[in-house]
C-alpha positions in Angstrom: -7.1 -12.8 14.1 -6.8 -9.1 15.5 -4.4 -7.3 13.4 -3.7 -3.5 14.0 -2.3 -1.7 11.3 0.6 1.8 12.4 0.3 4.2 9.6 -1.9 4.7 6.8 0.4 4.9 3.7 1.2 3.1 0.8 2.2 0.2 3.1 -0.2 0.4 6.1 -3.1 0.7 3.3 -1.9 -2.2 1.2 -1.8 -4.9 4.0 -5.3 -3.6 5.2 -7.1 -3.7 1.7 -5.4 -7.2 0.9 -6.3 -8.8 4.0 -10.0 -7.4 4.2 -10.4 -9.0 1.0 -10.1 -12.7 3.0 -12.8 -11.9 5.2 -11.4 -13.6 8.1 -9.4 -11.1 9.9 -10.2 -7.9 11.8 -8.2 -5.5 10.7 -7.7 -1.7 12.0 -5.5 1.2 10.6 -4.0 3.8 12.6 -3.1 6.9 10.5 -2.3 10.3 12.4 -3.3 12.7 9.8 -6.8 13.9 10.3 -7.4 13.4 6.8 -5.8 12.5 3.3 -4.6 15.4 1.4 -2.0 16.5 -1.7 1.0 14.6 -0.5 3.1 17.0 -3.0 5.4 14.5 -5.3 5.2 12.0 -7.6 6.1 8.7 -7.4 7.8 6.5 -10.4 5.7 3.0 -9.6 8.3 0.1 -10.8 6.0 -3.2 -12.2 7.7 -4.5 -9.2 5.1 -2.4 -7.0 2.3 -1.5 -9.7 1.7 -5.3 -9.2 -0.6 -5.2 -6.1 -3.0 -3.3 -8.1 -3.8 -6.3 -10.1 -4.4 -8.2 -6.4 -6.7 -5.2 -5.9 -8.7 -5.0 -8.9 -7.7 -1.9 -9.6 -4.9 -1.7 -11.9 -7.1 -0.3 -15.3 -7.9 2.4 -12.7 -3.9 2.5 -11.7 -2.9 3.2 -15.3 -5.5 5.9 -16.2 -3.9 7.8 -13.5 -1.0 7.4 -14.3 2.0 8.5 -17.5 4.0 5.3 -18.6 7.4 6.2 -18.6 9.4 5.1 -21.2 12.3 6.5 -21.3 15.0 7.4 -18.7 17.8 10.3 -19.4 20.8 11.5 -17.5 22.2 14.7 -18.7 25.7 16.6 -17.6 25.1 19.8 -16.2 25.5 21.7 -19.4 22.7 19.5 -20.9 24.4 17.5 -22.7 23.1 13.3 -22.7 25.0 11.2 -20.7 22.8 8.4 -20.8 19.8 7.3 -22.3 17.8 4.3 -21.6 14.8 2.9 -22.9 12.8 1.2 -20.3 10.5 -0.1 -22.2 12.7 -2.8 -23.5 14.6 -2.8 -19.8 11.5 -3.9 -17.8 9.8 -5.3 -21.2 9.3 -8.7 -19.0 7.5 -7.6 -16.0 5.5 -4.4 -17.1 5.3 -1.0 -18.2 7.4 2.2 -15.5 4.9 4.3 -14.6 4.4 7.6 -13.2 1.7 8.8 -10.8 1.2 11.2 -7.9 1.2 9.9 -4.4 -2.2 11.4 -3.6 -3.9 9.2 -6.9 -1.3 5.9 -5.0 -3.1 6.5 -2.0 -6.9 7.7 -3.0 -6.7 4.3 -4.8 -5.7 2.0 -1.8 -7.9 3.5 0.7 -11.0 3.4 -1.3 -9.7 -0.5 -1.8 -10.2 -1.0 2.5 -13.2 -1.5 4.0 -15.5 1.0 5.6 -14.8 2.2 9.1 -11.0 0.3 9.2 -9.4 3.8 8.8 -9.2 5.4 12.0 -8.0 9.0 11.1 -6.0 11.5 14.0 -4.8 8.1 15.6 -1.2 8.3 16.3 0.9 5.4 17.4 3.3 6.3 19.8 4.5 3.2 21.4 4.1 -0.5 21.4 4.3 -3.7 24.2 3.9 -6.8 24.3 1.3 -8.6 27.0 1.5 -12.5 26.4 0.6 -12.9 22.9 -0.9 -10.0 22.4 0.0 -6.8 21.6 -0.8 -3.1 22.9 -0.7 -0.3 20.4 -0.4 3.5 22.5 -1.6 6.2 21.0 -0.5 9.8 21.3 -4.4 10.8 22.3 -4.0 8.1 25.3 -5.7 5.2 23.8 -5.0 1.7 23.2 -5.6 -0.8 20.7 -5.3 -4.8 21.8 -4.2 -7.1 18.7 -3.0 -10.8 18.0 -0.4 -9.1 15.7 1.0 -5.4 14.9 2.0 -3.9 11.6 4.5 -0.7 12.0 3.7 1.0 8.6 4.3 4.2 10.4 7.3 5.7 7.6 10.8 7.0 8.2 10.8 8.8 11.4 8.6 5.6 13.0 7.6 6.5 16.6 6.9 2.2 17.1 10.2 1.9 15.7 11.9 4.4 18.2 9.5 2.7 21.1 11.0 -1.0 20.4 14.8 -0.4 19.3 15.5 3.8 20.1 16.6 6.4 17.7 18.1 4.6 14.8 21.3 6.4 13.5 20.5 7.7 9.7 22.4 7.2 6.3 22.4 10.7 5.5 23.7 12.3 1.8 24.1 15.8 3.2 21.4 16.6 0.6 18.1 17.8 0.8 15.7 17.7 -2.1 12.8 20.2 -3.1 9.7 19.1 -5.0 6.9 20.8 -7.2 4.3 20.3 -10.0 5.1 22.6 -13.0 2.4 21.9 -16.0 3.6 19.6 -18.6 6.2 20.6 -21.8 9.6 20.8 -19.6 10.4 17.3 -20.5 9.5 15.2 -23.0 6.0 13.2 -22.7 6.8 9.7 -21.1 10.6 11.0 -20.1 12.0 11.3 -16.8 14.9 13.4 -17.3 18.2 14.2 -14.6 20.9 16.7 -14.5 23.8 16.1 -12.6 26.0 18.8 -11.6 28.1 20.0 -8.6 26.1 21.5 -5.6 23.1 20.3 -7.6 20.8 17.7 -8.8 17.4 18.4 -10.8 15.3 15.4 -11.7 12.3 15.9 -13.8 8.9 13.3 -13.8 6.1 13.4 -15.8 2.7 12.6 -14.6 -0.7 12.9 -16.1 -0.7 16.9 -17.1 2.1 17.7 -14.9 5.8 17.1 -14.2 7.1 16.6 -11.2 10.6 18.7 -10.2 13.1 17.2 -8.1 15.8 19.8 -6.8 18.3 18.8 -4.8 21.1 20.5 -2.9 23.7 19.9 0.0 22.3 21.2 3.0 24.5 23.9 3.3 22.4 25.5 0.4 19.2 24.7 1.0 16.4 27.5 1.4 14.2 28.7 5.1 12.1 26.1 4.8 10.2 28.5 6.6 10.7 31.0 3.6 7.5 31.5 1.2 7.2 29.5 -1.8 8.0 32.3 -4.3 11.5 32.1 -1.8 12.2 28.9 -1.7 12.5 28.3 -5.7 13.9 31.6 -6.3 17.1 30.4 -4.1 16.7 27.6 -5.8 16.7 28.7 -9.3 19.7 30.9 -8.5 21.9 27.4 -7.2 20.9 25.6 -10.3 21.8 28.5 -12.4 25.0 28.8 -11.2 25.6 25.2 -10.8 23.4 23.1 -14.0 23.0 25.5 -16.6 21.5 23.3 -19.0 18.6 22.7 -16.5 18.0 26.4 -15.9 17.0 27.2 -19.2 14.6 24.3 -19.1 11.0 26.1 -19.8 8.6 26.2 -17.4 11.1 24.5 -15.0 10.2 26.8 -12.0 6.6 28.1 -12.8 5.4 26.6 -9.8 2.1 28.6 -9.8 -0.1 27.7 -6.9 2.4 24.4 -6.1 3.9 24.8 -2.7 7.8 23.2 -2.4 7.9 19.6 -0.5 11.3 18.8 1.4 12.8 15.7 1.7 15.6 15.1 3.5 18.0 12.8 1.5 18.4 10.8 3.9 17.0 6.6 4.9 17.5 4.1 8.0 17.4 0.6 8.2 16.3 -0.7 11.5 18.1 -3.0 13.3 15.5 -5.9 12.4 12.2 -5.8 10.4 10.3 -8.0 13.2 10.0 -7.9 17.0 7.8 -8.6 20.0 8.3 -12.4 19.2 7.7 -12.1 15.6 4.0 -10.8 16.1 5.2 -7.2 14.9 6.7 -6.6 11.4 8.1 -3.3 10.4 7.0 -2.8 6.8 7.9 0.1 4.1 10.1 3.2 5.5 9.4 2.3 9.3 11.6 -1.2 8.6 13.9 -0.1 5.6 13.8 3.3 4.2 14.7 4.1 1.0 16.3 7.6 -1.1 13.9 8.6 -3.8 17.3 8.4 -6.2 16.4 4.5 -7.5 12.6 5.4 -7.5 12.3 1.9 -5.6 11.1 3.0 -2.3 7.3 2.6 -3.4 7.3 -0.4 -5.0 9.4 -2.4 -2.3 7.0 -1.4 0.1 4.0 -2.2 -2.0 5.4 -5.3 -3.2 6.2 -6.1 0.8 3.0 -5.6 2.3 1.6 -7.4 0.0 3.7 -9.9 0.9 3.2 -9.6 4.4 -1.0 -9.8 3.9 -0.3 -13.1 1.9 1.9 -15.0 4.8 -0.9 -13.7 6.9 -4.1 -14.7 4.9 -2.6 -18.0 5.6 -2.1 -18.2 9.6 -4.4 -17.4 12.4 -3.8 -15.9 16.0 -1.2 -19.0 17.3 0.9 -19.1 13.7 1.2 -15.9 12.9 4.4 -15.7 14.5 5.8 -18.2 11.7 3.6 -16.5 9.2 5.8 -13.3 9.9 8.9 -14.9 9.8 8.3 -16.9 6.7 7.7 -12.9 5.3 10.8 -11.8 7.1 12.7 -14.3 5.2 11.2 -13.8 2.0 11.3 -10.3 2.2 14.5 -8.3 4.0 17.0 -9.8 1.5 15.3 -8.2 -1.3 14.4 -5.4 0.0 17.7 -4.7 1.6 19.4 -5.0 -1.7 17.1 -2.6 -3.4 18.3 0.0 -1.1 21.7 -0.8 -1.3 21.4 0.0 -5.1 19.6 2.9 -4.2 22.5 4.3 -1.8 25.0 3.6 -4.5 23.2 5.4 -7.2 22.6 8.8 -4.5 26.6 8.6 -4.8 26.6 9.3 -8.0 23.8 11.7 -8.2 24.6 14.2 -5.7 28.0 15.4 -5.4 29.0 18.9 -4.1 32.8 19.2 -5.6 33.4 20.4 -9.2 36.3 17.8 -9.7 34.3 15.0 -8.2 31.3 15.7 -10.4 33.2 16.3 -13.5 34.7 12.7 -13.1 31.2 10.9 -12.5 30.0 12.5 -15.6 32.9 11.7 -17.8 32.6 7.8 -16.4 28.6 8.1 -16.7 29.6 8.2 -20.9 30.7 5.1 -20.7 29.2 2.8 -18.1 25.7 2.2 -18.0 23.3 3.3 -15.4 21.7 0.1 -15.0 25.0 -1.7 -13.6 24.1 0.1 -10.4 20.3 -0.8 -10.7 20.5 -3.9 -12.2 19.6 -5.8 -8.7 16.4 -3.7 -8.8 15.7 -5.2 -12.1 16.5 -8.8 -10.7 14.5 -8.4 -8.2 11.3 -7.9 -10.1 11.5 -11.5 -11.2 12.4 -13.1 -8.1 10.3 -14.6 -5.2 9.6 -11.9 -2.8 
């Protein structure tokens, strides 16, 4: 079975590595970028997702890269704790949280596909159906003929927009800045939050480094044309004003050679996860996008993909239609869920009003965190 793979992320990369590991499919991987490179942020890898790497082969490698985090705080905007949970004991059951940097994430799965699979500056731009086969367009004018089509082409999916049109956004108002600051401004193995009015600052460690996290309603947000120095010095002034006890956080914007990522706070969910008879499936952000503010996004499209490369390990050219479905129905319920939480807990996070914030921190002394996330929990020991 042909198999043609949209987008070379966590997603696209996981299908292609599992499946080569069958030997009896061809698979190929269309990834725009000319190259891999610093993708800029760190991702907090639930067991949910950190899983796959076990399917690889590769998880010894996966933790050596990686911080185990083990603790999870949520502090008012004058510092003091509004929450502190140990995750340890929380995902005690499934495996350890764990903290690593996209660019390790993705080094890791692409060195796990085959040689010559990867075919770099390839950008799908459109998809149709012929029969039962499928033609993948590229941007450059080419095509690419297969028995079944993976969009793992991320938020802003161009085979997405080619099959159903622009899909409306659930947008926060917020957009959120990223950076690597050297270890020491949070505790080792703690991933620490302020929530304040006009401001969120999230901070996660990694191997030597902590990844910042600040976010602000769009009406704030710095040129993102601006130079770095710019950027975090508007920044630092909004948290200063805004989340005192994050401002005096050492280190906290000593970005040094770092340059600021943004990411829009905002996710879509398309209008189905499969198309073009069931031989497409729309895996990761393409199909259901996620808000970094659960941490989930990762590890639901790991976990996905990999689903997706086992229904498929199972079917050849004339079942993989039911092979997709059988994924569709294993999968969207879960995955949906996940971002439900993930939604609910951005409404929480990221307020802009003084009055509405100061209410959400007084309730946060009292009511648990993990009542909003607890279906992300569930989910880790459910079939998926």
């Amino acid at each position: 079975m042909e198999i043609v793979v949209a987008g070379g992320g966590m997603a696209g990369l996981t299908v292609a590595a599992l499946l080569g590991r069958t030997g009896s499919h061809q698979v190929t991987v269309l990834e725009r970028a000319p190259e891999y490179s610093d993708a800029g942020y760190g991702i907090g890898l639930y067991p949910l997702g950190a899983a796959v790497f076990h399917a690889l082969g590769r998880y010894d490698e996966l933790r050596n890269r990686s911080s185990v985090l083990d603790r999870y705080e949520v502090h008012g905007p004058n510092g003091d704790t509004l929450q502190s949970v140990d995750l340890g004991e929380l995902l005690a059951p499934f495996g350890p949280m764990l903290g690593v940097s996209r660019t390790d994430l993705i080094e890791l799965l692409a060195t796990s596909v085959g040689d010559g699979i990867i075919h770099f500056g390839a950008e799908a731009r459109a998809v149709t159906q012929s029969g039962d086969r499928l033609v993948v367009e590229t941007a450059g004018g080419g095509s690419f003929d297969a028995d079944i089509v993976v969009a793992a082409d991320g938020m802003n999916s161009a085979l997405r927009s080619s099959l159903f049109g622009e899909v409306e956004p659930h947008d926060t108002g917020f957009d959120a800045w990223m950076w690597w600051v050297p270890s020491g401004s949070t505790p080792d193995g703690t991933a620490s939050e302020y929530w304040g009015p006009s401001v969120f600052v999230g901070l996660y460690p990694i191997l030597d480094h902590v990844n910042v996290a600040v976010a602000v309603p769009r009406s704030l947000t710095p040129d993102r044309g601006a130079s770095p120095e710019n950027i975090v010095g508007a920044l630092r002034s909004v948290v200063a004003e805004h989340a005192s006890g994050a401002a005096s956080l050492p280190g906290l914007f000593d970005i040094g050679d770092s340059a600021p990522f943004l990411w829009p706070m905002t996710d879509v969910r398309a209008p189905d996860i499969t198309a073009c008879g069931d031989r497409l499936a729309l895996v990761g952000d393409s199909g259901i996008g996620f808000l970094p503010t659960a941490g989930v996004g990762a590890s639901n499209a790991l976990r996905s993909a990999a689903a997706l490369a086992y229904e498929l390990s199972l079917a050849d050219a004339q079942s993989a239609p039911v092979a997709v479905r059988r994924w569709h129905a294993r999968v969207k319920p879960v995955v949906t869920a996940n971002q439900h939480d993930s939604r609910e807990l951005a409404r929480v996070m990221m307020v802009e009003h003084a009055s509405a914030s100061a209410v959400i921190n007084a309730v946060m002394k009292h009511v648990p965190v993990t009542s909003i996330t607890k279906g992300i929990v569930k989910s880790m020991g459910a079939p998926f």
